[in-house]
C-alpha positions as a printed Julia matrix, in Angstrom:
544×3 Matrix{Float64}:
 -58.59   57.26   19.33
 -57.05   60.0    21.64
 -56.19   63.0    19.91
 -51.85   62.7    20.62
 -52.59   59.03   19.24
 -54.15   60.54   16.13
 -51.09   63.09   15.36
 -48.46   60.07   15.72
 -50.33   57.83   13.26
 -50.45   60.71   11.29
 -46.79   61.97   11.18
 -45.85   58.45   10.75
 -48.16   58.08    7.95
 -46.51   61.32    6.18
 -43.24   59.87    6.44
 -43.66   56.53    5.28
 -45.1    58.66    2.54
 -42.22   60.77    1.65
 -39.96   57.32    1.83
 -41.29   56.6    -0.88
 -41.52   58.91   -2.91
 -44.84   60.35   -2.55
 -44.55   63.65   -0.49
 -44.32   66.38   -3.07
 -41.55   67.88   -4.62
 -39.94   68.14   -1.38
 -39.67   64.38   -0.59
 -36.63   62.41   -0.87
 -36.67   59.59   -3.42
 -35.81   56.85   -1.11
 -36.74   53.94   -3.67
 -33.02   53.81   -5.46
 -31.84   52.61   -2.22
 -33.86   49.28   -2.79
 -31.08   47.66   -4.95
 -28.02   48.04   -2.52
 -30.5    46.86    0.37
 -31.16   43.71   -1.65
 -27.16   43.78   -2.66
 -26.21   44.01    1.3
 -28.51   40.57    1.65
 -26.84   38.73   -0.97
 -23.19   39.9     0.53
 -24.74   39.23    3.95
 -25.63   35.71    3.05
 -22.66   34.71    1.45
 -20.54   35.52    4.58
 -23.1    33.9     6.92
 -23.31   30.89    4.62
 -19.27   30.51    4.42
 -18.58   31.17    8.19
 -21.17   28.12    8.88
 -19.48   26.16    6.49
 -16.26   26.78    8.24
 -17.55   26.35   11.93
 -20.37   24.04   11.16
 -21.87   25.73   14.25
 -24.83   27.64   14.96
 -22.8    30.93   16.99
 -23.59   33.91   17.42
 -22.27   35.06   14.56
 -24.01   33.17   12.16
 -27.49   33.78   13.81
 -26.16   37.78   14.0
 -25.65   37.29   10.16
 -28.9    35.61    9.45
 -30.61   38.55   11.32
 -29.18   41.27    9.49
 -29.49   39.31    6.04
 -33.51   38.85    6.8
 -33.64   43.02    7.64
 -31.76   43.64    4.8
 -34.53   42.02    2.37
 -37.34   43.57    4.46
 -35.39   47.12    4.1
 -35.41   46.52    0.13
 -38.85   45.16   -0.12
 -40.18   48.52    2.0
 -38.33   51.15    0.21
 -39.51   50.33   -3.14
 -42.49   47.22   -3.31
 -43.62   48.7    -6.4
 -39.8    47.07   -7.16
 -40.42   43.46   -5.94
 -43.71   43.56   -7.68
 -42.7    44.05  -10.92
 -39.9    41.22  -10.7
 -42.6    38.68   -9.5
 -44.98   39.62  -11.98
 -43.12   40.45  -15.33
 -41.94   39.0   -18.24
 -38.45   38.73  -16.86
 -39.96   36.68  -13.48
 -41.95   34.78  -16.04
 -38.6    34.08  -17.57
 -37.13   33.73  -14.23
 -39.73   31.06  -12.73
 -39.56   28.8   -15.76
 -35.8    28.93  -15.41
 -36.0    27.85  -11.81
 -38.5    25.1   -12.42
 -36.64   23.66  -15.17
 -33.3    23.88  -12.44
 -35.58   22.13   -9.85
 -36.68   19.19  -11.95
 -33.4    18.9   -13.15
 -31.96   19.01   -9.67
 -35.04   16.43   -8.38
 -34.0    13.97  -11.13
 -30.68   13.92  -10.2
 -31.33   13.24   -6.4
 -33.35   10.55   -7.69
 -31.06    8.99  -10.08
 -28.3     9.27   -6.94
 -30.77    7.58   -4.58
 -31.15    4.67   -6.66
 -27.32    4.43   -7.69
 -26.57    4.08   -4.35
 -29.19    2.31   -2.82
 -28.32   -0.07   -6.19
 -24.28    0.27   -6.54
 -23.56   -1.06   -9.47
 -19.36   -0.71  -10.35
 -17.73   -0.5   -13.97
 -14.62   -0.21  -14.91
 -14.57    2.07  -17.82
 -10.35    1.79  -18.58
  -9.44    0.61  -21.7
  -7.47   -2.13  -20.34
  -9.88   -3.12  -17.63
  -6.92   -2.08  -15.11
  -9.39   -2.0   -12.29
 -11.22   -5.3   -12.89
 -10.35   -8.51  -11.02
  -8.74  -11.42  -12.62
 -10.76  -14.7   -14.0
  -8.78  -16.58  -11.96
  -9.44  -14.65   -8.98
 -14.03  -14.45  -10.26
 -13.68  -17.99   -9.81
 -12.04  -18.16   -6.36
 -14.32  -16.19   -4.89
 -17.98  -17.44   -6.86
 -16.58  -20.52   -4.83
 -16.33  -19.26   -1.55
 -18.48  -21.4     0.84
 -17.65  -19.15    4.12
 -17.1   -15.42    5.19
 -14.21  -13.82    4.7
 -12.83  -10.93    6.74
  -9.47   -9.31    6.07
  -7.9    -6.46    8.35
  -5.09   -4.07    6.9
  -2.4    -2.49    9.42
  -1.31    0.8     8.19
  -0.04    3.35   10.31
  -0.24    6.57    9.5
   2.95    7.14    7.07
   1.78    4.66    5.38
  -2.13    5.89    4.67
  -1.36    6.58    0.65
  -0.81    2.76    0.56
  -4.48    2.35    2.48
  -5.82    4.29    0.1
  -3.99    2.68   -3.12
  -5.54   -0.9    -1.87
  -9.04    0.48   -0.49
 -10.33   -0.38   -4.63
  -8.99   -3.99   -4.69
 -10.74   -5.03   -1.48
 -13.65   -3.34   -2.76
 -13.38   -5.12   -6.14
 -13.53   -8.52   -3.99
 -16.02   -7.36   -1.76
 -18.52   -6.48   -4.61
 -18.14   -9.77   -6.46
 -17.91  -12.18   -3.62
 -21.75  -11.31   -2.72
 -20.7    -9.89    0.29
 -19.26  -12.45    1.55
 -15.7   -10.32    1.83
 -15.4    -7.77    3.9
 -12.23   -5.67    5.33
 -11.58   -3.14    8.17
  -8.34   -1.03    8.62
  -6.25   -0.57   11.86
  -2.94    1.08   12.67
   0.45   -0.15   12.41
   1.42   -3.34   14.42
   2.72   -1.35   17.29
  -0.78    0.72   18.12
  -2.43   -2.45   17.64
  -0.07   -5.04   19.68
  -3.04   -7.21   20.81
  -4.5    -7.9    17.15
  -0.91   -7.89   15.37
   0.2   -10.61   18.12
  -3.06  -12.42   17.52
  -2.39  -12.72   13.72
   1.51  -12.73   14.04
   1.79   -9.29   12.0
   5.61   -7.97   12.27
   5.9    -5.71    9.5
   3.48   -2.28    8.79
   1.57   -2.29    5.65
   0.42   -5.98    5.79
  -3.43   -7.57    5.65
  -4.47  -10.62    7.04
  -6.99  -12.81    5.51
  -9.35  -14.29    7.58
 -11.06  -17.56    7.32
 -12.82  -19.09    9.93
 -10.32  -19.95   12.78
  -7.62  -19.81   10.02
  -5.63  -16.75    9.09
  -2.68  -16.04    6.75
  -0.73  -12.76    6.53
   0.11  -10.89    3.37
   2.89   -8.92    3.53
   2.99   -7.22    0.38
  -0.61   -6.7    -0.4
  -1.97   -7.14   -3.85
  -4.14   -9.33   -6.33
  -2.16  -12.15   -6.72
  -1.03  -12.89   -3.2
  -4.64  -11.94   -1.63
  -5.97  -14.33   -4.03
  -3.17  -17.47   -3.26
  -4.0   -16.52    0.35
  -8.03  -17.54   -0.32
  -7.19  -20.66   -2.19
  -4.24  -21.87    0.73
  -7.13  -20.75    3.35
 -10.08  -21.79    1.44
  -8.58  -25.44    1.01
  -6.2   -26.22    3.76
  -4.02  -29.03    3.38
  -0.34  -29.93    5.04
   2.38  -27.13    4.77
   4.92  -28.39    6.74
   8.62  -27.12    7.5
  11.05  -28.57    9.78
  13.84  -26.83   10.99
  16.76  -29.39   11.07
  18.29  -29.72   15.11
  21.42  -31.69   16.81
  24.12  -29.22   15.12
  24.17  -26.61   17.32
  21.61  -24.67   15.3
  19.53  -21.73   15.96
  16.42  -22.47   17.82
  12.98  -22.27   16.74
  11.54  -21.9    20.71
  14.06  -19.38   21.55
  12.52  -16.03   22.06
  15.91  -15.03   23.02
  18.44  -12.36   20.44
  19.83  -15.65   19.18
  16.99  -17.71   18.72
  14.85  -17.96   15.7
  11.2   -18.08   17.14
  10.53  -14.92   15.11
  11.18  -16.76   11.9
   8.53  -19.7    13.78
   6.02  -16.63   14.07
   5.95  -15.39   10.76
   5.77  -19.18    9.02
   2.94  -19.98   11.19
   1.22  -16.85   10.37
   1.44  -17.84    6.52
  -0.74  -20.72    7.65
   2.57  -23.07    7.59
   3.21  -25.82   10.5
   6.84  -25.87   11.86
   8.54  -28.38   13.15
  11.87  -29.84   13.97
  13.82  -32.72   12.33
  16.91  -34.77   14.0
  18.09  -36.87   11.2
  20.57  -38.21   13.84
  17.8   -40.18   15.37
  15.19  -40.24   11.89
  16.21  -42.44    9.06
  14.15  -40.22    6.59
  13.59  -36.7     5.64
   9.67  -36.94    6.21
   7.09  -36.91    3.27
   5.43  -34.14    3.94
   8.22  -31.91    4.16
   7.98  -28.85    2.01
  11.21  -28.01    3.05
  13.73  -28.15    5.07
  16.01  -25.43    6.7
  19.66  -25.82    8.49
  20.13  -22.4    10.51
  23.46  -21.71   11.51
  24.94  -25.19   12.67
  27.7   -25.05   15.31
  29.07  -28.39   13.88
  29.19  -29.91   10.8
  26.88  -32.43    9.5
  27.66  -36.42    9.37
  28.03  -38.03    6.13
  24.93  -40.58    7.08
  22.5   -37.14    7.44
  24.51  -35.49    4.11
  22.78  -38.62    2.04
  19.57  -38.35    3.62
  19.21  -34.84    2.75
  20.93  -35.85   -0.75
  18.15  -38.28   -1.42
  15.36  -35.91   -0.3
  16.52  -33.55   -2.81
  16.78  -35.87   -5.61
  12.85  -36.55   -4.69
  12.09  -33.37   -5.32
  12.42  -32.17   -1.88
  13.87  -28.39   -1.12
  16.46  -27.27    1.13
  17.26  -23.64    2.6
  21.37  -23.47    4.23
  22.11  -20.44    6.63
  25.73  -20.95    7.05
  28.06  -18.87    9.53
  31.48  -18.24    8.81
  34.22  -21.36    9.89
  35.57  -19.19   12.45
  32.44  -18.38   14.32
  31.68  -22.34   14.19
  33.46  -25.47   15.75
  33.54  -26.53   11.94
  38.07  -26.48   12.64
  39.46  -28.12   10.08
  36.91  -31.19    8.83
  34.87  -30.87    5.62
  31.36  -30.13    5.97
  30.01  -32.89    3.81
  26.79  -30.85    2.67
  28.6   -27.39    1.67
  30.64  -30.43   -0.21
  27.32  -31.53   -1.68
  26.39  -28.03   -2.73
  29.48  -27.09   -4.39
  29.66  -30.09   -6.19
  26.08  -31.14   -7.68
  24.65  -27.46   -7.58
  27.2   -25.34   -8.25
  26.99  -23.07   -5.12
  30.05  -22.95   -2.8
  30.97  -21.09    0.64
  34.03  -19.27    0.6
  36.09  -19.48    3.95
  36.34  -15.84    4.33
  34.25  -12.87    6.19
  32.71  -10.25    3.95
  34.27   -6.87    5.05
  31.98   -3.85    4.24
  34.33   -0.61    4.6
  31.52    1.62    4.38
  29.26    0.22    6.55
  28.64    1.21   10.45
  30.18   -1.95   11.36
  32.92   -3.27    8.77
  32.25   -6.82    9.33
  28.43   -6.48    8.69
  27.72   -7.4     5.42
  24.81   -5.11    3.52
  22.29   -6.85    0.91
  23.12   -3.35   -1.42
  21.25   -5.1    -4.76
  19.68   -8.0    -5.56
  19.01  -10.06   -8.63
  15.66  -10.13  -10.1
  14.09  -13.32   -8.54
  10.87  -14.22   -7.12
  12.3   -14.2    -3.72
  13.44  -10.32   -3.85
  11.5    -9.13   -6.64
   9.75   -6.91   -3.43
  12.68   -6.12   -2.15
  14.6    -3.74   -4.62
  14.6    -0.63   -2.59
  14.73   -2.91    0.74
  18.57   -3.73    1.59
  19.43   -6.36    4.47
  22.17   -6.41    6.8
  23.91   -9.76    7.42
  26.31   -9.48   10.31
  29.59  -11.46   10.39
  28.95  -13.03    6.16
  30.9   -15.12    4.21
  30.69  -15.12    0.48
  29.53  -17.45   -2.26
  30.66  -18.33   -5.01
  28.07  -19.65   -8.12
  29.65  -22.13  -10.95
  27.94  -23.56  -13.84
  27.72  -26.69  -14.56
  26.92  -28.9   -17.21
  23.64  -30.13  -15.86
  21.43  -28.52  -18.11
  18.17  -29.12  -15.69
  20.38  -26.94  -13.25
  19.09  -23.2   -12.85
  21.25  -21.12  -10.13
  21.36  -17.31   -9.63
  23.19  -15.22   -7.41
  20.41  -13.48   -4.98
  21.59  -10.72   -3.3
  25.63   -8.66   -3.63
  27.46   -6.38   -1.36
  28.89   -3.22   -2.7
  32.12   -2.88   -4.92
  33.83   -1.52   -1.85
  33.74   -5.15   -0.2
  35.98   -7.57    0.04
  36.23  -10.82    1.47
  39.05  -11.24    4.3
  40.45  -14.41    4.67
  42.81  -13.18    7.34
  40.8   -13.62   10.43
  43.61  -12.02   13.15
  42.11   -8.57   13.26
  39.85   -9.85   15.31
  42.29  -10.26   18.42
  44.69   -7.71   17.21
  42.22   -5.02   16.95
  44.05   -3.41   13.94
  41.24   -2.88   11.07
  41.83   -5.32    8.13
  42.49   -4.36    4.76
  42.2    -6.01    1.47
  46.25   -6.96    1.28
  45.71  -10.81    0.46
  46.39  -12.27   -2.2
  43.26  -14.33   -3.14
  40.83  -12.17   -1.26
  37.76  -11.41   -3.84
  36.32   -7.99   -4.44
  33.28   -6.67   -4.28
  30.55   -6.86   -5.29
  30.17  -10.41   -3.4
  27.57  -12.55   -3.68
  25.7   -12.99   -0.31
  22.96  -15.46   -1.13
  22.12  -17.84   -3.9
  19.31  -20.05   -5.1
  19.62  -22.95   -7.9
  16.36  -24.71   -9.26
  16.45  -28.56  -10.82
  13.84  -28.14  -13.53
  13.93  -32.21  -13.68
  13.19  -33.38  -10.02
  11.74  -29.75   -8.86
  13.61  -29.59   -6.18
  15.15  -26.2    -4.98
  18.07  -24.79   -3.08
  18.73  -21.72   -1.19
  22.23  -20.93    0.48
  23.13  -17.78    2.91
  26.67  -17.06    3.76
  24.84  -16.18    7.44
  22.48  -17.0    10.15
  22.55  -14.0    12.35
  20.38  -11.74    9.94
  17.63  -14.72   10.34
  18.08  -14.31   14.24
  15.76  -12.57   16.03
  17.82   -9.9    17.11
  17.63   -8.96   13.11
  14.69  -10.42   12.08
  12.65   -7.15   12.22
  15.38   -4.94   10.47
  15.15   -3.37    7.36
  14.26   -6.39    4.54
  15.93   -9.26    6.7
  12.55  -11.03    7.69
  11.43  -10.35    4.17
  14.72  -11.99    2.98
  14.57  -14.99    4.6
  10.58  -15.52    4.5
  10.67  -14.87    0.99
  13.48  -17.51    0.67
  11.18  -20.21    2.68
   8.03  -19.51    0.6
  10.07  -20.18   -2.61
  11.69  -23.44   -1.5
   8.27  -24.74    0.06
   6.6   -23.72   -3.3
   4.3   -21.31   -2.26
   5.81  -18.23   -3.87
   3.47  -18.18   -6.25
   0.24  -20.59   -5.73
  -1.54  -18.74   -8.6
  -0.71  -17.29  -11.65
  -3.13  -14.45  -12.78
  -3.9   -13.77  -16.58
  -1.71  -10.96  -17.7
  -3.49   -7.73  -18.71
  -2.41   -6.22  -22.39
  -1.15   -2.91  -21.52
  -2.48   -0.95  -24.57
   1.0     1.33  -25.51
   0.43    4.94  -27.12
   2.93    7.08  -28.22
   2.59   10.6   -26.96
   4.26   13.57  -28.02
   5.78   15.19  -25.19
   4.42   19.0   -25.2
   7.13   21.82  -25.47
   6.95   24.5   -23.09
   5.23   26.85  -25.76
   2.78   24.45  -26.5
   2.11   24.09  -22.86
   1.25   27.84  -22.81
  -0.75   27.55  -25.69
  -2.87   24.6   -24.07
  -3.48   26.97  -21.13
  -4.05   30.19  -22.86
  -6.36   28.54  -25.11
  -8.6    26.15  -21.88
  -7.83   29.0   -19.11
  -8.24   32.11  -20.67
  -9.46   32.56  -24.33
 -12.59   29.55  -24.51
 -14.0    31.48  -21.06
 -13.79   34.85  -22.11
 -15.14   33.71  -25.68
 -18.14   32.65  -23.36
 -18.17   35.72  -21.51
 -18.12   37.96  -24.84
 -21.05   35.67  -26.32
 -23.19   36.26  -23.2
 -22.63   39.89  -23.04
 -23.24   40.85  -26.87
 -26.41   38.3   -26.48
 -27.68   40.71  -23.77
 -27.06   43.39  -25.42
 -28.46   42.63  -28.69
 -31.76   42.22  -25.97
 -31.19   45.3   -24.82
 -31.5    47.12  -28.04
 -35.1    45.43  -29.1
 -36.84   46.59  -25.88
């Protein structure tokens, strides 16, 4: 070795020397800067650790970090070893090292137990009142499912709190249908046009279940109508409705503002067939009608077709009326022999009036503002309809005791219905200043059951709202779907075993009770921990 070699070695050797501590009086004592080197790491780390967190990317600021984090150990480890040797080797690394063993197993167990949980889910619903647990009625529907079962959810994005709130009931049938359910979620009808006009979706927040070729939509999502939807699709049979024709009435093929074909859509996507019925030319109301529906006739009925539909209903047959006002029909003067029918042997009869709404953007549009609690709008409380150009009803009782009716849906107080009609050539606005003109609220639907034969009736003062022109607004396509179901029967295929609701009585908390709870959970159990740990230590402290 050269002699300039030898001196460099040499001066480097004294200095490493008087780093650490070992130069004579004169050295510096470099080794009580090991701590804060080891303190910069930990700092170091942290930040590195968070900002890849954050990024999830490798950058240079994260490999920059790393760097200075790995120097910053090798800069404590150098300025005192004698340091890092006593912490591996000591009773306090002894300490340490069974501390982290124990953490390891502990940790290695419970990656194990996690692997097998979910390569083995198991679920359990821990409530008290089984509130997450599907019905027996519903177990049994599905242990007898022969096919696969798929069922898509539309949800657009406002609505992704109600995806979530049904994600754990399609998992519930999932899990205990062996698999043989399983679900996807799209967006709302309009970001998915192809698929929604597939399955005839129309409204946001619907499923469709999935059988097979067959499919049935469910509007309003939950146990019960899922459930009816795999029994109707799981065991098809006839579910026929005829839409009654020669009247003038609104058209099922129409795709038109006037027509009805959007009404056509939405029964067919229930799984229902539609058809259309002259009893003009038929002598019968066919047998396998579930019901039948009159929308908006231009002319009145004959007598002749008044019986046939009077005998269908005393089989047991169901009937569902959209009736315009006289003065938007060629009705004139003659007497419509089934609103005669009605008003007579079920108590529900159509005013000649229009329903004026004051408050309303347009007067004579009549707004669904509250409904009675039915099966037909029990969905619909918050939902109002809008029935343009509405007369009212009026609902007596009669002494048939078999006889159920109830008044479906009301306009506001503010209403009124006008029974002079010249305002509309005039152009002056009307005003309640008739004698004989009813106030509001007025009813604007009704329904009246025959507990005897079973048969069912459901009257409208309108059409339009049915029309497709309205069909998609606010609850009007609820309204009158609803009002189909229930007449055909279907409203409620299957009735699931109540759960108890196990009812506590809880003391609301005052507010310094609330600050008690908090002081005690937030702030005095903690630092009770805190004190413990440090008198612990140094109780330790005092023995060595």
């Amino acid at each position: 070795m050269s002699e300039p070699t030898a001196n460099l070695f040499g001066r480097v050797r004294d200095w490493w020397q008087r780093v650490r501590g070992g130069g004579g009086a004169g050295a510096r004592d470099w080794r009580r800067w090991a701590p804060y080197g080891f303190l910069l790491a930990v700092i170091l780390f942290l930040a590195t650790a968070s900002a890849y967190v954050v990024t999830r990317r490798l950058d240079v600021y994260v490999q920059v970090g790393a760097a200075l984090t790995l120097l910053s150990v090798l800069a404590g480890i150098l300025l005192d070893p004698a340091l890092v040797r006593r912490a591996l080797t000591g009773r306090q690394a002894r300490y340490g090292g069974n501390a982290v063993l124990i953490s390891l197993a502990f940790l290695g167990i419970l990656v194990v137990v996690n692997y097998l949980a979910y390569a083995n889910p198991l679920r359990a619903d821990l409530t008290e009142d089984q509130e997450f647990s599907l019905s027996p009625e519903t177990l049994l529907t599905l242990s007898g499912l022969q096919s696969p079962v798929q069922i898509i959810g539309f949800y657009g994005s406002s609505l992704r709190g109600s995806q979530e709130n049904i994600r754990p009931l399609l998992d519930s049938y999932r899990a205990n249908s062996d698999h043989l359910v399983s679900y996807e979620f799209m967006g709302d009808p309009d970001a998915e046009p192809i698929a929604a006009r597939q399955y005839g979706v129309t409204r946001d927040g619907s499923i469709v279940v999935i059988i097979g070729e067959a499919s049935e939509v469910v509007p309003f999502p939950s146990e019960e109508e899922i459930t009816s939807a795999l029994i109707r699709l799981a065991n098809p049979a006839d579910r026929k409705i005829y839409f009654l024709t020669g009247h003038g009435e609104r058209d099922i093929e129409e795709t038109g503002e006037g027509g009805v074909s959007d009404v056509r859509a939405a029964l067919e996507a229930k799984n229902y067939e539609v058809a259309t019925l002259n009893l003009l030319v038929e002598t019968e109301v066919p047998e396998d009608a579930l019901a039948v529906i009159v929308a908006g006739p231009t002319f009145p009925l004959t007598q002749g077709e008044a019986d046939l539909l009077t005998g269908y209903l005393d089989g047991g047959g169901s009937l569902v009326l959209l009736q315009q006002p006289r003065a938007e029909t060629r009705f004139g003067s003659a007497e419509d022999p089934l609103e005669a029918y009605l008003a007579q042997t079920w108590g529900i009869a159509l005013n000649d009036d229009l329903v004026i709404e004051p408050g309303s953007q347009n007067a004579v549009w009549a707004i669904a503002f509250s409904y009675t609690r039915h099966a037909i709008t029990t969905r619909m409380q918050n939902v109002v309809a809008v029935l343009p150009s509405a007369r009212s009803l009026t609902v007596s009782p009669l002494e048939d005791v078999s006889l159920t009716q109830t008044p479906l849906a009301f306009t506001s107080e503010f209403a009124w219905g006008e029974t002079d009609l010249s305002f509309a050539e005039t152009g002056i606005a009307p005003s309640q200043d008739q004698e004989g003109e009813t106030s509001g609220p007025l009813a604007l639907a009704a329904v009246a059951d025959n507990g005897v034969t079973g048969s069912r009736v459901v009257v409208f003062g309108d059409a339009d709202f049915a029309a497709n022109r309205f069909f998609s607004q606010l609850g009007n396509g609820d309204l009158i779907i609803n009002s189909i179901d229930y007449a055909a029967g279907q409203e409620n295929l299957i009735s699931l075993t109540p759960r108890p609701a196990t009812q506590r009585f809880v003391i609301p908390p005052s507010t310094q009770a609330l600050g008690l709870i908090i002081l005690t959970t937030v702030g005095l159990m903690p630092g009770a921990v805190v004190v413990l740990g440090v008198w612990v230590w140094w109780q330790r402290r005092r023995r060595l």
